[in-house]
C-alpha positions in Angstrom: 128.9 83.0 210.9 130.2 83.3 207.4 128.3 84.1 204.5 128.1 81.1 201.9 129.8 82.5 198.8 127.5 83.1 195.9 128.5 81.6 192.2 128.0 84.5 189.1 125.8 82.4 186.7 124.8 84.2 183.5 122.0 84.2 181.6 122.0 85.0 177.8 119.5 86.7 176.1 118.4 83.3 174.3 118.0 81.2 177.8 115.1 84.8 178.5 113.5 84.3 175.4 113.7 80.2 176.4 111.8 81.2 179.3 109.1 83.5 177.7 107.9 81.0 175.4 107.6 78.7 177.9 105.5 81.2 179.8 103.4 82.0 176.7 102.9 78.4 176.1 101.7 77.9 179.4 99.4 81.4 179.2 97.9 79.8 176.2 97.2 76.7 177.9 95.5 77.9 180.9 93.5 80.3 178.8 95.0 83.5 180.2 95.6 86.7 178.3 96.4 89.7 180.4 95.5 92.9 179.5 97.7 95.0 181.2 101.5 93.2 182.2 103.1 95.1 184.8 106.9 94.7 185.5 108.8 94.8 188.5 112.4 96.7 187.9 114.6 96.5 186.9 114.5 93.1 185.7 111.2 92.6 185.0 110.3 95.6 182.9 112.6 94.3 180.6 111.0 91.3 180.7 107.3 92.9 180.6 108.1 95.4 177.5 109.7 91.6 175.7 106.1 89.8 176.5 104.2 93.2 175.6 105.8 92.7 172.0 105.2 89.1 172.1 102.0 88.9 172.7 101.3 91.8 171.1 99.4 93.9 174.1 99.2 98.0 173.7 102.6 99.6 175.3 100.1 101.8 177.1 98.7 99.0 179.4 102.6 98.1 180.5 104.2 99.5 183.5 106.5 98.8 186.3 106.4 98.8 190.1 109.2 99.7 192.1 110.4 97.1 194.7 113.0 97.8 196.8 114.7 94.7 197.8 118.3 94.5 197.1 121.2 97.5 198.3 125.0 96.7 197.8 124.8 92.7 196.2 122.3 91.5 199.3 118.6 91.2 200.2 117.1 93.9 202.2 115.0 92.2 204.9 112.1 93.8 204.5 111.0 94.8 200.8 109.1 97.7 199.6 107.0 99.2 197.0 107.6 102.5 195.8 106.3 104.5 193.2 102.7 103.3 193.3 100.0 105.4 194.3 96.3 104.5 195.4 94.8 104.9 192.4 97.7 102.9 190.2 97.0 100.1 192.8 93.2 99.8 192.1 93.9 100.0 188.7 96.3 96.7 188.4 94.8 94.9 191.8 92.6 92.7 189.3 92.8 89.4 187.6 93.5 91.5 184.3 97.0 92.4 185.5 99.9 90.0 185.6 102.9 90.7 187.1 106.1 89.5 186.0 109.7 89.3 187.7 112.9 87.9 186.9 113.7 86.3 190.0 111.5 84.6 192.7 115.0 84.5 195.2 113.9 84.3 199.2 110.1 85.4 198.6 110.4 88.9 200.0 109.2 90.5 196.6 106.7 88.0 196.5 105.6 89.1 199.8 105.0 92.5 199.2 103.0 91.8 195.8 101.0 89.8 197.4 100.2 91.5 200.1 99.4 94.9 198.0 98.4 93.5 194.6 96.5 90.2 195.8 94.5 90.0 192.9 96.8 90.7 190.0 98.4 87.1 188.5 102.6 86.7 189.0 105.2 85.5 186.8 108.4 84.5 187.3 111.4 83.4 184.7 113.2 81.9 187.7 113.0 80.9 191.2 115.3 79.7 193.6 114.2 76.3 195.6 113.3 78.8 198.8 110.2 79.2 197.0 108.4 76.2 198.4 109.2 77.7 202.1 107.8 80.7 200.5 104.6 79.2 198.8 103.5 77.6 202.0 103.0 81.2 203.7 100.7 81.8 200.9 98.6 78.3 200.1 95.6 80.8 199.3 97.6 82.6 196.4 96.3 80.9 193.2 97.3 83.6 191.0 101.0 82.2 190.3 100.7 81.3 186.7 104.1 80.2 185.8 107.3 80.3 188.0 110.6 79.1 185.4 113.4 77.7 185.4 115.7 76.7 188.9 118.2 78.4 189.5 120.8 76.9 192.3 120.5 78.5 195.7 123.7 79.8 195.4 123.5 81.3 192.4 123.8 85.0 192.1 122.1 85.4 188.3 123.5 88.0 186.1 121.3 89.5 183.7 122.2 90.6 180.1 120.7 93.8 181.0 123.3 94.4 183.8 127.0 93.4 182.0 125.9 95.5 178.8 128.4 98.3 179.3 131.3 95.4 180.0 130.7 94.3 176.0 130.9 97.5 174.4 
C-alpha cells in the first residue's frame, strides 16, 4: 500500500499571530487566564513563549514538555513524554496550566497529554479533521479550550521556525 503523498503548506508568521488572537479572544471569552502555559516542542514553545508575552504571564511560569512523536518526516505510533519528572507533573496537572501545541495531526500527542496531564487545559493553533475520531476516545476531556484553524489532511505544515536557516 502506497503512502498518500503529503502537500508542504506554509505558514507565515502573521497566519501564527492570526491564530493567537483568536485563542486570546476566545480565553477572554470563556473567562480563562492561565497562570502557568506550558509548551510542547518544538512547535509549541514557540508558541507558549509568543502567548507568555501576549498575555503578559511571568517567563518563570512557561515551560515545555517533550513529546516524542515524529522521527524522519512520519508519526511514531506510539508517543512519548520525556523530560518530565514527578514532581514537574504535579505541578502543571491542574486547571492553572494550559497546554499549547501547534498541531493536533492524528491525536497521538493528544493522547499522551491526556493521559499524564488530565487536568491541565490544551490548545491547539491547528488540527487536522482526524481530530473528531480522536475527540470521541476522549468525550470526558473538557479541558480543550480552543483547537484553530483546519489544516487539510494531507497537509504537511511547515513552520517559520523550521525554514529559518533556508532565508538567511
Amino acid at each position: 500500500m502506497a503512502s498518500e503523498e503529503k502537500t508542504k503548506f506554509y505558514v507565515e508568521w502573521l497566519d501564527i499571530q492570526d491564530r493567537l488572537d483568536n485563542l486570546i479572544t476566545h480565553l477572554a471569552e470563556v473567562k480563562y487566564r492561565p497562570q502557568r502555559i506550558l509548551g510542547v516542542s518544538r512547535g509549541g514553545s514557540v508558541i507558549a513563549v509568543m502567548l507568555s508575552h501576549f498575555m503578559n504571564i511571568n517567563g518563570a511560569d512557561v515551560d515545555h514538555i517533550k513529546v516524542s512523536s515524529y522521527g524522519e518526516d512520519r508519526q511514531a505510533k506510539q508517543p512519548i513524554i520525556s523530560e518530565m519528572t514527578l514532581l514537574q507533573r504535579g505541578l502543571w496537572n491542574n486547571g492553572a496550566t494550559l497546554v499549547i501545541d501547534d498541531l493536533f495531526d492524528k491525536g497521538g500527542t493528544y493522547n499522551v497529554l491526556h493521559k499524564e496531564l488530565p487536568y491541565a487545559h490544551k490548545a491547539f493553533l491547528w488540527h487536522k479533521q482526524e481530530i473528531h475520531k480522536a475527540m470521541k476516545d476522549h468525550p470526558d476531556d473538557h479541558k480543550i479550550i480552543h483547537i484553530g484553524a483546519v489544516a487539510a489532511e494531507n497537509d504537511w505544515l511547515i513552520f517559520p521556525w523550521e525554514e529559518w536557516q533556508k532565508t538567511q
